[in-house]
N, C-alpha and C positions, 0 to 999 in steps of 0.2 A: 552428418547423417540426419538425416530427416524420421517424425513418426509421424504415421498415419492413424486413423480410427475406422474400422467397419462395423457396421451394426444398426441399428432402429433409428430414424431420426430424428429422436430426442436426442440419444447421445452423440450424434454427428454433428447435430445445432451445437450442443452445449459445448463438443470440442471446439467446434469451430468458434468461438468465443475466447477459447484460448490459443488461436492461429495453425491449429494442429486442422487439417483437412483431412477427408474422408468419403468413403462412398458407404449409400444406404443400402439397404439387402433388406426383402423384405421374401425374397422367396428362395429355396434349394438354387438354381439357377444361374438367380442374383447373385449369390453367396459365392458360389465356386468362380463366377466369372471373375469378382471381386478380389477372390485370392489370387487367383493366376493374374490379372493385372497385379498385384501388391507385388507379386512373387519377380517379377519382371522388371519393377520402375526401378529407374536407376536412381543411386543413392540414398535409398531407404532402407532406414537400420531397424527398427521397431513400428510390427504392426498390434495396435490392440484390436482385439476382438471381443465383442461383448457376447457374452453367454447365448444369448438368443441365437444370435448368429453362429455358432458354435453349433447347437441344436440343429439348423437349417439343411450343414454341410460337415457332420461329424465329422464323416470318415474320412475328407478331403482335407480337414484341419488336421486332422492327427498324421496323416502323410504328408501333408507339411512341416510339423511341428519334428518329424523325426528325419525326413529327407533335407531340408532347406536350411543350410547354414546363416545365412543370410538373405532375406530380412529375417528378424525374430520375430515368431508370432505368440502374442501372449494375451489370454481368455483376461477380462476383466468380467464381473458381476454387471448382467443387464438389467434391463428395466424390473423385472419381474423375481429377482435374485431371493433367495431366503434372507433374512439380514443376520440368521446365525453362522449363515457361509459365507460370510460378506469380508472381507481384509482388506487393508486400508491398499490405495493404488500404488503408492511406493511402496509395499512389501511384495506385492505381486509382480515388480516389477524387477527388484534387488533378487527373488529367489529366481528370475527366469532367468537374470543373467549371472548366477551365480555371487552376487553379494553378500558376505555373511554381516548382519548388524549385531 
């Protein structure tokens, strides 16, 4: 299973740095296109989504989030994130898939 990243391209640089690829979305448009490609590629298990992009395409992530068994789609903290809402990337990642630590 593969993960991918969507979001600003800070964070799709910085994934890509850890071999994790990604498309950038910088408008509503972007964003929805972006899911529905993710929603479609074969073999991919986990999409993160960074907040911004969340923002872009609320209502298309959360019909996501509740219709699409796989891939998993799961909001991390974007560029712009409060840092009191902020939780580390393995915990948002263990509660998406049901991991109790």
């Amino acid at each position: 299973m593969k993960v991918r990243i969507i979001g600003n391209s800070l964070a799709v640089q910085g994934f890509q740095l850890a071999g994790i690829r990604g498309w950038v979305v910088e408008s509503a448009q972007q964003a929805q296109a972006a899911f529905d490609e993710a929603k479609n590629y074969p073999d991919l298990g986990i999409v993160l989504v960074t907040s911004d992009a969340v923002k872009l395409a609320k209502e298309r992530f959360s019909e996501l989030i509740l219709q699409c068994g796989t891939p998993l789609f799961v909001e991390i903290p974007g560029r712009n994130s409060d840092p009191a809402d902020l939780s580390s990337l393995r915990k948002i990642v263990d509660d998406a898939v049901g991991v109790n630590s």
